[in-house]
N, C-alpha and C positions, 0 to 999 in steps of 0.2 A: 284480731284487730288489724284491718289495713294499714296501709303505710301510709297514707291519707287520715286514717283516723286518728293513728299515734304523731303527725306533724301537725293536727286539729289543735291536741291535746296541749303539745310541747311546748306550739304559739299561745296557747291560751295562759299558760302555766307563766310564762314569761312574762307575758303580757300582767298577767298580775303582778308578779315582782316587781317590777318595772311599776305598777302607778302605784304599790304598797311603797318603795324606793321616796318616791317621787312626793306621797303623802306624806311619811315620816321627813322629809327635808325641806320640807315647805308647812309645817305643823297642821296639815290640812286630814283632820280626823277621819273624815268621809273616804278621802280618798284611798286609804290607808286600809279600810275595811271591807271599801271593793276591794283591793285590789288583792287583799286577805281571801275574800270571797272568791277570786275568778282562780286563785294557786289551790285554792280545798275543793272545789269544783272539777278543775282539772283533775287533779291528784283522784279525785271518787272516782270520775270519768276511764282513768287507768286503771286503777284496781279495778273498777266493773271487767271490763273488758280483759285482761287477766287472767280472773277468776273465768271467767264466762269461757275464753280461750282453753284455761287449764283444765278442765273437763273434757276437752275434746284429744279421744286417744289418735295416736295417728294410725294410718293404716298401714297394715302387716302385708309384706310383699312376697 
């Protein structure tokens, strides 16, 4: 995972918090479940990538 792919991720992940935050305070359900949606998103988006990373041996010098 680039460094660009994990600051993709990190923005994204906030960014949910942040309108899940913003749902729950303002009792607006909708918003609440994006914003649920874009932090489970992100979060898969890492683990993918992780995982995908964690397979790769590095190489023996």
């Amino acid at each position: 995972m680039s460094i660009f792919e994990k600051a993709k991720a990190k923005a994204e992940e906030l960014l949910g918090r942040a309108e899940e935050l913003y749902g729950e305070s303002h009792g607006d359900a909708a918003a609440t479940v994006a914003g649920e949606a874009h932090v489970l998103e992100a979060e898969a988006e890492e683990e993918r990538e992780r995982r995908s990373g964690g397979d790769e041996a590095p190489a023996a010098s």
